[in-house]
PyMOL Python script that loads the backbone (N, CA, C, O; Angstrom):
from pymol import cmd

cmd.read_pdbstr("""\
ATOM      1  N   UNK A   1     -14.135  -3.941 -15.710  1.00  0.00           N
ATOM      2  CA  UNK A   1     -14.406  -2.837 -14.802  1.00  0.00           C
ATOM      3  C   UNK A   1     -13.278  -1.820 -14.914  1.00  0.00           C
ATOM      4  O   UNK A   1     -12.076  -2.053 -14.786  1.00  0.00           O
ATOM      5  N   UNK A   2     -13.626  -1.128 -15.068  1.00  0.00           N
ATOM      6  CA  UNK A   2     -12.907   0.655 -15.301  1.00  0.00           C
ATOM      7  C   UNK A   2     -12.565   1.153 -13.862  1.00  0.00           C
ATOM      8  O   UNK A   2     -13.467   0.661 -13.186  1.00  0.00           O
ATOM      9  N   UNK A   3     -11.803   1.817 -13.079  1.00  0.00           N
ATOM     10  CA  UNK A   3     -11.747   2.739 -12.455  1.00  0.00           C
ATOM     11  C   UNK A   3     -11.000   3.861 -12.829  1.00  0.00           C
ATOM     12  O   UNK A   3     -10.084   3.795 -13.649  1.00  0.00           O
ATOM     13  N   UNK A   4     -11.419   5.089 -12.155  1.00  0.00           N
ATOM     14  CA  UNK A   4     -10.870   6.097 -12.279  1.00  0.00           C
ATOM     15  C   UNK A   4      -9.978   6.385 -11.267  1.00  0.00           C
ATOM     16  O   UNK A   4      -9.708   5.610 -10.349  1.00  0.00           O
ATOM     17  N   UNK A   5      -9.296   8.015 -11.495  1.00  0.00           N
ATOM     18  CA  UNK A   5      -7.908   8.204 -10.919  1.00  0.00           C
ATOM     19  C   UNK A   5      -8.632   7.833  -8.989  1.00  0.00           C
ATOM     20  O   UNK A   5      -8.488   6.932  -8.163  1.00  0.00           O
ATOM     21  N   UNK A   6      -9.188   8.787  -9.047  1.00  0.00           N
ATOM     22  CA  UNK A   6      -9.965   8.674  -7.784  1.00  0.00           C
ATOM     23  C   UNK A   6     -10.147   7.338  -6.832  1.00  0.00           C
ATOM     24  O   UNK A   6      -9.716   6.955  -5.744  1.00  0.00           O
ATOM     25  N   UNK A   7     -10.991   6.871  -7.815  1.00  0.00           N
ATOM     26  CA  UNK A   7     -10.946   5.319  -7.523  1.00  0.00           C
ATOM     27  C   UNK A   7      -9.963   4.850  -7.088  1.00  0.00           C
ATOM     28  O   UNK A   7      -9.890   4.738  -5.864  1.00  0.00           O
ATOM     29  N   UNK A   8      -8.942   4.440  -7.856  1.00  0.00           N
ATOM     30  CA  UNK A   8      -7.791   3.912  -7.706  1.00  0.00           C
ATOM     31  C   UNK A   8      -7.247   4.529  -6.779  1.00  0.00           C
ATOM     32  O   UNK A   8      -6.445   3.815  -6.179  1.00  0.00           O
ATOM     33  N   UNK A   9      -7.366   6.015  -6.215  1.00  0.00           N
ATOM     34  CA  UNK A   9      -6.453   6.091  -5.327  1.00  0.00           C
ATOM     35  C   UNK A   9      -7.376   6.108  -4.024  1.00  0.00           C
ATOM     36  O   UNK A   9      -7.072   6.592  -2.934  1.00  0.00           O
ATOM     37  N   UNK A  10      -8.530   5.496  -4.363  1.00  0.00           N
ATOM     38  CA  UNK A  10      -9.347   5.021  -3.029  1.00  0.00           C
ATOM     39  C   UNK A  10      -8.967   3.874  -2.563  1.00  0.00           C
ATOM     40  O   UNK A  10      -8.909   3.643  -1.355  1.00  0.00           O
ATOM     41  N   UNK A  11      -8.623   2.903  -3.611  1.00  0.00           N
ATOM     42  CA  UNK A  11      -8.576   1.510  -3.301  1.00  0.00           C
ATOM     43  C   UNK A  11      -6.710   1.326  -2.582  1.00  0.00           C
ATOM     44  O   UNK A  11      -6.388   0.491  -1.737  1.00  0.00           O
ATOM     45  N   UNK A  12      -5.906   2.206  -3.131  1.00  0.00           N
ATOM     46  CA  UNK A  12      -4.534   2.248  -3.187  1.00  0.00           C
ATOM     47  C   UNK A  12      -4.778   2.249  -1.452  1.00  0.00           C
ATOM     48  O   UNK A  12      -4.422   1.265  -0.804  1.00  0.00           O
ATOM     49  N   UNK A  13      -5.427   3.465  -0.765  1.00  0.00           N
ATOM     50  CA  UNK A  13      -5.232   3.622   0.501  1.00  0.00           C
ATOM     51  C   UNK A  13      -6.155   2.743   1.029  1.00  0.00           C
ATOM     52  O   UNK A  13      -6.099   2.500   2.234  1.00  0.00           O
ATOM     53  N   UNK A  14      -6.752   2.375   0.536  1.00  0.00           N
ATOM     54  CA  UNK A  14      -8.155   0.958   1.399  1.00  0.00           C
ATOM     55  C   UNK A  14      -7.065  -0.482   1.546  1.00  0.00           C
ATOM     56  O   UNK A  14      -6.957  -1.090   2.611  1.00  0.00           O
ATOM     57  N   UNK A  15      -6.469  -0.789   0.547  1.00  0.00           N
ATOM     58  CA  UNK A  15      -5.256  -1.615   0.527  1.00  0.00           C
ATOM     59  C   UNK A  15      -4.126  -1.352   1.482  1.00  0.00           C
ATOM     60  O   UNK A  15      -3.709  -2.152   2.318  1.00  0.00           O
ATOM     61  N   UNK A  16      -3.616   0.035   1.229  1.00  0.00           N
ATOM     62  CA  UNK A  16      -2.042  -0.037   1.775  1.00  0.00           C
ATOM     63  C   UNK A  16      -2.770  -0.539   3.662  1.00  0.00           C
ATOM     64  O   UNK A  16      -2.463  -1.498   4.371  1.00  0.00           O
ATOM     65  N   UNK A  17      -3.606   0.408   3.870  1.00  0.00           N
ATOM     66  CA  UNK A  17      -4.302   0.182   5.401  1.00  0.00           C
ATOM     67  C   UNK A  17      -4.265  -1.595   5.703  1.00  0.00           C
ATOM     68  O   UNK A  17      -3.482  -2.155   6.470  1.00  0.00           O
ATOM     69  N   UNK A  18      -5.204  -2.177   4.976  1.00  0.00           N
ATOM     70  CA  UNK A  18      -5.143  -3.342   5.321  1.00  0.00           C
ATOM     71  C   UNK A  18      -3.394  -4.178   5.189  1.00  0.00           C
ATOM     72  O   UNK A  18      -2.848  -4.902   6.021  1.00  0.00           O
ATOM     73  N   UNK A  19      -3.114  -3.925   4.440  1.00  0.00           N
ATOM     74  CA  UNK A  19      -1.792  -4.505   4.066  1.00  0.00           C
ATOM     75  C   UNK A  19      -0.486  -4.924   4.870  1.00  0.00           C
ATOM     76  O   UNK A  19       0.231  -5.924   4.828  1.00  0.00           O
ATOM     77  N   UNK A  20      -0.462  -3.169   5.993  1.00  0.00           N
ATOM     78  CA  UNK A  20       0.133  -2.379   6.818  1.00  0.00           C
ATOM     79  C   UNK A  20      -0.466  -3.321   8.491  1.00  0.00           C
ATOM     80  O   UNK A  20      -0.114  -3.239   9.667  1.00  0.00           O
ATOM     81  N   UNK A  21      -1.202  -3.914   7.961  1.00  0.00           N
ATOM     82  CA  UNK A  21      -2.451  -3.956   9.466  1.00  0.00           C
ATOM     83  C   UNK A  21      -2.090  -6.056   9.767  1.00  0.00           C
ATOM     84  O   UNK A  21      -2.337  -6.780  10.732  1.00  0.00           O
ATOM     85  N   UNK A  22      -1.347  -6.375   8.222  1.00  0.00           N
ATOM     86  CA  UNK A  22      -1.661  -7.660   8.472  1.00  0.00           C
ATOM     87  C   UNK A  22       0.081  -7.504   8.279  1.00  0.00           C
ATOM     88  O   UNK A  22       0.510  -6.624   7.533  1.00  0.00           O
ATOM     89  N   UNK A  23       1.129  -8.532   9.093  1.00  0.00           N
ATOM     90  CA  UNK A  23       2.124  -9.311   8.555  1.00  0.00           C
ATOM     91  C   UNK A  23       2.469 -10.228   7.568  1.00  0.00           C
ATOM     92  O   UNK A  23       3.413 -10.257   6.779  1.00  0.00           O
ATOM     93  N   UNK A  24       1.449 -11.031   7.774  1.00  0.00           N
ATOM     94  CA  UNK A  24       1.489 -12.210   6.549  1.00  0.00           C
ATOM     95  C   UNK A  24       0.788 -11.720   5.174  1.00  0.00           C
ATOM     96  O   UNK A  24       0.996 -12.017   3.998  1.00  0.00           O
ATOM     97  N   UNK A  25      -0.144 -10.833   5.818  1.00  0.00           N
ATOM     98  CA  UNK A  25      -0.382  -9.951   3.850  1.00  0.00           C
ATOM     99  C   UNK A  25       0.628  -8.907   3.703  1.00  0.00           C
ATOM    100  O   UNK A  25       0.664  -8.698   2.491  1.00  0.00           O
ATOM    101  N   UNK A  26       1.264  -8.326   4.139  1.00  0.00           N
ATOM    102  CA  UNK A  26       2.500  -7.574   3.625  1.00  0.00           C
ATOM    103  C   UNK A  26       3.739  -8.498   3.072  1.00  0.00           C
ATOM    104  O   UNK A  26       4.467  -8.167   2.136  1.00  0.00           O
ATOM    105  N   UNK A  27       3.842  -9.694   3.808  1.00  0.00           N
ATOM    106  CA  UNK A  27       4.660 -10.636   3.438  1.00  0.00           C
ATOM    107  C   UNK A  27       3.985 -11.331   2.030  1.00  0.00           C
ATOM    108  O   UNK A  27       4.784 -11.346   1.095  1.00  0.00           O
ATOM    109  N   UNK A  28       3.251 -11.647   1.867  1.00  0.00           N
ATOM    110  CA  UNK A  28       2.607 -11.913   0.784  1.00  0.00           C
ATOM    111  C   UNK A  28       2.688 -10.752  -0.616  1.00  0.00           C
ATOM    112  O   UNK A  28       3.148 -10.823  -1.756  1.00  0.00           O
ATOM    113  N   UNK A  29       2.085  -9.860   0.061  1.00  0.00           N
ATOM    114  CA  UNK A  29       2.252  -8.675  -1.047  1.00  0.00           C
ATOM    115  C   UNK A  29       3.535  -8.370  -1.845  1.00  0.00           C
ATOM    116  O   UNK A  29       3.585  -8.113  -3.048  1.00  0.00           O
ATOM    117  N   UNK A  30       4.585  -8.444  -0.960  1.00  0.00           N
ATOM    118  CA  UNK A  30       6.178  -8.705  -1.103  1.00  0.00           C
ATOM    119  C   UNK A  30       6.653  -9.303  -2.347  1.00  0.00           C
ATOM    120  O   UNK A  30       7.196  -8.843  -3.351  1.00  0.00           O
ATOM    121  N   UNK A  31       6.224 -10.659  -1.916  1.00  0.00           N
ATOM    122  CA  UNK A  31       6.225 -11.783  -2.957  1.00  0.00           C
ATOM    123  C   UNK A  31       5.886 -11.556  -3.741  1.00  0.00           C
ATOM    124  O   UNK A  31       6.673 -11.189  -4.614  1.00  0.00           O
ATOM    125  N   UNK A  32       4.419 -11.607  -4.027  1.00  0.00           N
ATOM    126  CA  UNK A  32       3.265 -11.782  -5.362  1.00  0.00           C
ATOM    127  C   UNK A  32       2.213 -10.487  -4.807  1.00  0.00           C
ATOM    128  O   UNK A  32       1.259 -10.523  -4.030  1.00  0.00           O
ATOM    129  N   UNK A  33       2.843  -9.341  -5.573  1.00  0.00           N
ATOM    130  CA  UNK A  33       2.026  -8.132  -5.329  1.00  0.00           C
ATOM    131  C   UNK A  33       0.753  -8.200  -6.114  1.00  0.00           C
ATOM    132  O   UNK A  33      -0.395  -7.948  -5.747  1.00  0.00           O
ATOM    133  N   UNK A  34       1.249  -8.633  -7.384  1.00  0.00           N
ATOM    134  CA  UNK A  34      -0.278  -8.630  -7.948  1.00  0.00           C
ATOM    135  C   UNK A  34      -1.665  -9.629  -7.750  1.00  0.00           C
ATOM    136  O   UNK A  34      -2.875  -9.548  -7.960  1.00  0.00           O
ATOM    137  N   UNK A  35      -0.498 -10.810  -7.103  1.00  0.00           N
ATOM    138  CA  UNK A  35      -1.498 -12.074  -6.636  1.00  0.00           C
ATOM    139  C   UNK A  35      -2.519 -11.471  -5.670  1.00  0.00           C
ATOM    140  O   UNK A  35      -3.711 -11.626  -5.932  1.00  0.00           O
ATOM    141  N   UNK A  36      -2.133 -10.760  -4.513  1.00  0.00           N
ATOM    142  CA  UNK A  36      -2.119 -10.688  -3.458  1.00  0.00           C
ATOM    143  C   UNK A  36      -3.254  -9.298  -3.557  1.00  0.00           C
ATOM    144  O   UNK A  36      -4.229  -9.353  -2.808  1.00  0.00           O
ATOM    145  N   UNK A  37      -3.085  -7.885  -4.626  1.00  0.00           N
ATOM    146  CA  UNK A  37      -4.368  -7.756  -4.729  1.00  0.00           C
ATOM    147  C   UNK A  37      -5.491  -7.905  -5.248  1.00  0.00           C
ATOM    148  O   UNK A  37      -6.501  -7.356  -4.809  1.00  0.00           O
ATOM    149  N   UNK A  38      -5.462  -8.851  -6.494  1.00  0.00           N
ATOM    150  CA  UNK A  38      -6.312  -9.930  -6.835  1.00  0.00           C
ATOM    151  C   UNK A  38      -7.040 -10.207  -5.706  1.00  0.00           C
ATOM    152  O   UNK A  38      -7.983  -9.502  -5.345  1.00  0.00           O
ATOM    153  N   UNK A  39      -6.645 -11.241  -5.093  1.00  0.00           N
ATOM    154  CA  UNK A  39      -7.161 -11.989  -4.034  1.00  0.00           C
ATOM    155  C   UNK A  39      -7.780 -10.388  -3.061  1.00  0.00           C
ATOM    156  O   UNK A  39      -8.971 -10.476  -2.765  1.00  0.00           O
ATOM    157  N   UNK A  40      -7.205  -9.292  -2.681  1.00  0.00           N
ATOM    158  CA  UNK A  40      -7.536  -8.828  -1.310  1.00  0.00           C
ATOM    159  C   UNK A  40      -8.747  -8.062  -2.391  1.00  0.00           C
ATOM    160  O   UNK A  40      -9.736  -7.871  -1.684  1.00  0.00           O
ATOM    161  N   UNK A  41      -9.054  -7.512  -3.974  1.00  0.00           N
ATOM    162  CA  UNK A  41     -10.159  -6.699  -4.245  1.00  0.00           C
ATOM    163  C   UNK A  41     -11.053  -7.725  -4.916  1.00  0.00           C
ATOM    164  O   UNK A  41     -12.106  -7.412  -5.472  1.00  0.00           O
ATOM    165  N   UNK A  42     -10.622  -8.869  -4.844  1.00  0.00           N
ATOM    166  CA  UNK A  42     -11.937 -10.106  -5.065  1.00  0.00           C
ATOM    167  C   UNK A  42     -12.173  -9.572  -6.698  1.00  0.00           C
ATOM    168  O   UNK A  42     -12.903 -10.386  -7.263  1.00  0.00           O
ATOM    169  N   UNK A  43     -11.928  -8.886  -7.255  1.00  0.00           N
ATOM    170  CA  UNK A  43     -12.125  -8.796  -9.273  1.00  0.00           C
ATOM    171  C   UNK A  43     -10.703  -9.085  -9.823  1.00  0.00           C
ATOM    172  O   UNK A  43      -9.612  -9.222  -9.270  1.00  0.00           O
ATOM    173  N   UNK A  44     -11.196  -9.138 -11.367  1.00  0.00           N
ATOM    174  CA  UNK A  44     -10.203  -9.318 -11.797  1.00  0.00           C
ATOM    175  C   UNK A  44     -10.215  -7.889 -12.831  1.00  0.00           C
ATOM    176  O   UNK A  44     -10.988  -7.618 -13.750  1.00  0.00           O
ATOM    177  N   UNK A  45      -9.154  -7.187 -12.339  1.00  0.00           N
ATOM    178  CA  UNK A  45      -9.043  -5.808 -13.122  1.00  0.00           C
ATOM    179  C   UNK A  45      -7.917  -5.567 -14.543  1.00  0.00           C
ATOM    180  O   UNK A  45      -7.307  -6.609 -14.779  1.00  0.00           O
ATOM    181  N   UNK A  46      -7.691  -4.847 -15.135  1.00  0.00           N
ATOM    182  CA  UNK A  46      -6.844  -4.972 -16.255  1.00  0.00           C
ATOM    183  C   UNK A  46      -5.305  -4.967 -15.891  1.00  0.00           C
ATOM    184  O   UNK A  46      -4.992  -4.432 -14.828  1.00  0.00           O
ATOM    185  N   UNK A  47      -4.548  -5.390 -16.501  1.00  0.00           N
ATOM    186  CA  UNK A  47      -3.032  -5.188 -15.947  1.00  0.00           C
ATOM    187  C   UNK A  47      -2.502  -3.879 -15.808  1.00  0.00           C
ATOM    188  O   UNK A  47      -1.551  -3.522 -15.111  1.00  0.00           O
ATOM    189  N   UNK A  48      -3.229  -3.208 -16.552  1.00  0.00           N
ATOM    190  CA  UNK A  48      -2.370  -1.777 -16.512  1.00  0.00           C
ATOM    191  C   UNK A  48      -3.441  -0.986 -14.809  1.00  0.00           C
ATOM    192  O   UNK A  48      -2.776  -0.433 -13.933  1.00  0.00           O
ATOM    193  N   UNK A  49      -4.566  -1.061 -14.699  1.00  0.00           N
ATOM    194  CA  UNK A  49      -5.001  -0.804 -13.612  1.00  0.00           C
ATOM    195  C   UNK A  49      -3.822  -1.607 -12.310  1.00  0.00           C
ATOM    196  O   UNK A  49      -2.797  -1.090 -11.865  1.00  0.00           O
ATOM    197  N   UNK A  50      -4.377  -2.920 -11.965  1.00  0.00           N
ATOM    198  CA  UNK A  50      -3.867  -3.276 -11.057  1.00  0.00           C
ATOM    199  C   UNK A  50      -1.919  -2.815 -10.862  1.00  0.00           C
ATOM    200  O   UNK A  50      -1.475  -2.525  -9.751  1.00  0.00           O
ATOM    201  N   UNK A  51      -0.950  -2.837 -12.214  1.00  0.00           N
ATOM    202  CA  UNK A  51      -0.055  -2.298 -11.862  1.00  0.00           C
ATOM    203  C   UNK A  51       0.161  -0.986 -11.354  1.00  0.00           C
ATOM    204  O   UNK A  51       1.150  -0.586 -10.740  1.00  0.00           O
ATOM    205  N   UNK A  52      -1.389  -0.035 -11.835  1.00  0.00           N
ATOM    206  CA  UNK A  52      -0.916   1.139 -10.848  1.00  0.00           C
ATOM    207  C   UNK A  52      -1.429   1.136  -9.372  1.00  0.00           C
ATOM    208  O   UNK A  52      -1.224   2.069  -8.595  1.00  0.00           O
ATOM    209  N   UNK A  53      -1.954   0.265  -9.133  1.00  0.00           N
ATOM    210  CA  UNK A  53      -2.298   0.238  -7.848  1.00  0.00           C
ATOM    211  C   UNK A  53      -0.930  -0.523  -6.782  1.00  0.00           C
ATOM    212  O   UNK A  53      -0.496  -0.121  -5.703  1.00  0.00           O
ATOM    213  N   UNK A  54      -0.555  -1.649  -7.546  1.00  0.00           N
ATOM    214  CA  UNK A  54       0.424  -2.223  -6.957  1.00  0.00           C
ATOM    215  C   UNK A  54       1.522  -0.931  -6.743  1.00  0.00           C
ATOM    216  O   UNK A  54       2.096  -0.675  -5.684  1.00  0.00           O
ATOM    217  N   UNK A  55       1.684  -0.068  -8.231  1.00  0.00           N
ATOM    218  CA  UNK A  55       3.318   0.998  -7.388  1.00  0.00           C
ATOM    219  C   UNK A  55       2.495   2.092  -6.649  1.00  0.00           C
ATOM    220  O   UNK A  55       3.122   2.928  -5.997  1.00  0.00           O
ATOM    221  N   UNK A  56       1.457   2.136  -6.689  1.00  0.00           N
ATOM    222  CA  UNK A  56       0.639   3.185  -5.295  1.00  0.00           C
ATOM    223  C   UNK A  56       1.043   3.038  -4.245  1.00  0.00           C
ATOM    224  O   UNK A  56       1.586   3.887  -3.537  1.00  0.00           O
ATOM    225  N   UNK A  57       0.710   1.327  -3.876  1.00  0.00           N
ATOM    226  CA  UNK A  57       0.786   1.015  -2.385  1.00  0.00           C
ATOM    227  C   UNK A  57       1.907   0.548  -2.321  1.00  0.00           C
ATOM    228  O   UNK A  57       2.197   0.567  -1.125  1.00  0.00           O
ATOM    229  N   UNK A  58       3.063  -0.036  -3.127  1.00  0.00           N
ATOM    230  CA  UNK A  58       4.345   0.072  -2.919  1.00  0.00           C
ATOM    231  C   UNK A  58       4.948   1.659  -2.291  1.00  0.00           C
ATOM    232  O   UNK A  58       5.602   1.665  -1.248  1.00  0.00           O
ATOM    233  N   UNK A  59       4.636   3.026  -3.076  1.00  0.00           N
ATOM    234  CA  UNK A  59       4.777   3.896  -2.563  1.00  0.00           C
ATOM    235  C   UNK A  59       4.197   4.423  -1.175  1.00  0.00           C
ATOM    236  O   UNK A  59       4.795   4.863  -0.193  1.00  0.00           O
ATOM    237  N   UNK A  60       3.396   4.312  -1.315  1.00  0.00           N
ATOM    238  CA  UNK A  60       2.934   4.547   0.311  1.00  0.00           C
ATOM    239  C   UNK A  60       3.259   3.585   1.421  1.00  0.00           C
ATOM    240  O   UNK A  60       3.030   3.889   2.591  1.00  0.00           O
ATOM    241  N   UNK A  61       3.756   2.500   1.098  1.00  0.00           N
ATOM    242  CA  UNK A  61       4.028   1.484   2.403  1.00  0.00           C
ATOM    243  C   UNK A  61       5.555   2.128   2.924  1.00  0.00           C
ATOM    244  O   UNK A  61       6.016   2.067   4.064  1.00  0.00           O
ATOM    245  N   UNK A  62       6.130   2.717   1.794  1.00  0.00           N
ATOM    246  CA  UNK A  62       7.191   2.916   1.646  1.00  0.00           C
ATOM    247  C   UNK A  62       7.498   4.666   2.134  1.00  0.00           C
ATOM    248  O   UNK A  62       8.485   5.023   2.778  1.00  0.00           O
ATOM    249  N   UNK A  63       6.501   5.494   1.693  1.00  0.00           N
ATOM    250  CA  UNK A  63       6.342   6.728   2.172  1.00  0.00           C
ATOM    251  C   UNK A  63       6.312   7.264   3.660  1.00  0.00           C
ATOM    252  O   UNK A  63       6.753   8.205   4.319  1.00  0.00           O
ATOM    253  N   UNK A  64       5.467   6.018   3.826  1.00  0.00           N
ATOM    254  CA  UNK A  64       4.429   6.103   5.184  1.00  0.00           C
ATOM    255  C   UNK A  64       5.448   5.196   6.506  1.00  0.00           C
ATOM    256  O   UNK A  64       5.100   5.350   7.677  1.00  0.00           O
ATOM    257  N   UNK A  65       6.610   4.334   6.200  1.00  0.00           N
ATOM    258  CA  UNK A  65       7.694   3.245   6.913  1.00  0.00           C
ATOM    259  C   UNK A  65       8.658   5.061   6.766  1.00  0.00           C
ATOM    260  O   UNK A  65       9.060   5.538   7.828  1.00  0.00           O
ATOM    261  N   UNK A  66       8.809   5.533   5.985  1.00  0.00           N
ATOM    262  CA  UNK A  66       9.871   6.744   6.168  1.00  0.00           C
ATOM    263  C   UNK A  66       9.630   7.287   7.129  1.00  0.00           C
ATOM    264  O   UNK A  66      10.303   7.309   8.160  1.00  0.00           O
ATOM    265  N   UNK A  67       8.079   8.078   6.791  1.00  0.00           N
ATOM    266  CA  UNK A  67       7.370   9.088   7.885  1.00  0.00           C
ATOM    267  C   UNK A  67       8.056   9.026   9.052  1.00  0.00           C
ATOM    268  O   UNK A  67       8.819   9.839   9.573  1.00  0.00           O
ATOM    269  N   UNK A  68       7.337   6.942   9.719  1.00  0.00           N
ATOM    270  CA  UNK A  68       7.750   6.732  10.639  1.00  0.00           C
ATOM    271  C   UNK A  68       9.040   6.920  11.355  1.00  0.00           C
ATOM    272  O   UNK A  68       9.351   7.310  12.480  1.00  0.00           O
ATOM    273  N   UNK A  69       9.658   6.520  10.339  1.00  0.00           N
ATOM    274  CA  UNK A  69      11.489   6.693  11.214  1.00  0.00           C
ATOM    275  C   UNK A  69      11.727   7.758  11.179  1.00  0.00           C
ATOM    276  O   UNK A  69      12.698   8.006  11.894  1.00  0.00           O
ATOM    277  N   UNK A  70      11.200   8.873  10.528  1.00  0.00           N
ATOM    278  CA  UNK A  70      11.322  10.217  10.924  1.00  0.00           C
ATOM    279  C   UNK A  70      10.934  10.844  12.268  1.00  0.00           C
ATOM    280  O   UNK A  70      11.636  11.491  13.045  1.00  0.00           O
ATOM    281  N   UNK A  71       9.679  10.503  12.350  1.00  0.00           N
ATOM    282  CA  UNK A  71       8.905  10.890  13.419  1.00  0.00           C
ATOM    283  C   UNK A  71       9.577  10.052  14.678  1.00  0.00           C
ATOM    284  O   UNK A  71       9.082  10.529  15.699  1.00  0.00           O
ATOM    285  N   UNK A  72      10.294   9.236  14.941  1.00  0.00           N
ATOM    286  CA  UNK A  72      10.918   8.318  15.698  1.00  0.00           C
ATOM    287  C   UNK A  72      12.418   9.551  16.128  1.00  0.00           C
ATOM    288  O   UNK A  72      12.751  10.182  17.130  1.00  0.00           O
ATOM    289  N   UNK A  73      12.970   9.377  14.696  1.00  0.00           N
ATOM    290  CA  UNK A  73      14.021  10.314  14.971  1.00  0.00           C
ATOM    291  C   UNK A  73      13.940  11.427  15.523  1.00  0.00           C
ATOM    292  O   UNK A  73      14.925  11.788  16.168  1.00  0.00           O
ATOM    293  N   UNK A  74      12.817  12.278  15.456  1.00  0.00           N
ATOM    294  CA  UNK A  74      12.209  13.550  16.213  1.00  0.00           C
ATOM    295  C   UNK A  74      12.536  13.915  17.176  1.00  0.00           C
ATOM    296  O   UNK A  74      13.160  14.932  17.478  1.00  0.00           O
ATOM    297  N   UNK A  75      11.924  12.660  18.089  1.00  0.00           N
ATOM    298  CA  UNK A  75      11.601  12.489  19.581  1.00  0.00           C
ATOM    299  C   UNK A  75      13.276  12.683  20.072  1.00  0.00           C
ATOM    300  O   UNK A  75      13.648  13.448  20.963  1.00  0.00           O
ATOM    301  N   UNK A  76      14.023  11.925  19.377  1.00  0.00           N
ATOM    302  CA  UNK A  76      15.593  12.140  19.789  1.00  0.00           C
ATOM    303  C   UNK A  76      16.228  13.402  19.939  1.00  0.00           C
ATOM    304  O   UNK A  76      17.372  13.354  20.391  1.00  0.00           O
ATOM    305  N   UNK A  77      15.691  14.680  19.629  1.00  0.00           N
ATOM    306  CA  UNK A  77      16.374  15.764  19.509  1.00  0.00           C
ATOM    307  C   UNK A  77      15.338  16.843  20.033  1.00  0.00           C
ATOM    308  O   UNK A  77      15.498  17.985  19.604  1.00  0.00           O
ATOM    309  N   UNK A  78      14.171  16.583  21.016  1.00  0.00           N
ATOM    310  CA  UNK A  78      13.363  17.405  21.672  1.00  0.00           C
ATOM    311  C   UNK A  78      14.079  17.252  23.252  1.00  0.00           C
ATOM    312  O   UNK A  78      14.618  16.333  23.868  1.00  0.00           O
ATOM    313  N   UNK A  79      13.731  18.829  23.553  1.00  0.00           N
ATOM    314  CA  UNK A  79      14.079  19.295  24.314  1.00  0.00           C
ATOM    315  C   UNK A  79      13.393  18.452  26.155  1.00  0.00           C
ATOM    316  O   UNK A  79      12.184  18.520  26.378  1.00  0.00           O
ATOM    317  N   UNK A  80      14.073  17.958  26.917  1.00  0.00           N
ATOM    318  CA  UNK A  80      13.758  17.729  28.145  1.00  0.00           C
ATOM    319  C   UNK A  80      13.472  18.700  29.099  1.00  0.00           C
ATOM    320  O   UNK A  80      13.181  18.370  30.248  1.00  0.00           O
TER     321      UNK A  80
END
""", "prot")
cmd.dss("prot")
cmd.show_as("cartoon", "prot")
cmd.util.cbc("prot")
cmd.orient("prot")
């Protein structure tokens, strides 16, 4: 099975969501990233696919944990 850019960056955010949503699958993912979306897209896709999906959602877990402490930090410097 083939996907395209699209694709892949459908599945990247269908993943990071679930990923983000579970503890023990982020902890998992951690470990054995590629195990882990094996198991969460139920196929078995080519290595060069699944590695770009794995540094997708590495990037975005990672993009999206920044955001946050940004948006955290925000709140610290608005006006009362």
């Amino acid at each position: 099975m083939n996907l395209n850019e699209s694709q892949i960056k459908e599945k990247i955010e269908e993943i990071t969501e679930k990923i983000k949503a579970d503890d023990n699958l982020l902890d998992n993912f951690k470990k054995e990233p590629v195990k882990t979306l094996e198991n969460l897209l139920g196929i078995d896709l080519p290595d060069e696919i699944i590695e770009k999906i794995v540094d997708g959602v590495k990037a975005k877990i990672t993009v999206d944990k920044a955001s946050d402490l940004l948006s955290g930090l925000g709140s610290l410097f608005k006006k009362k």
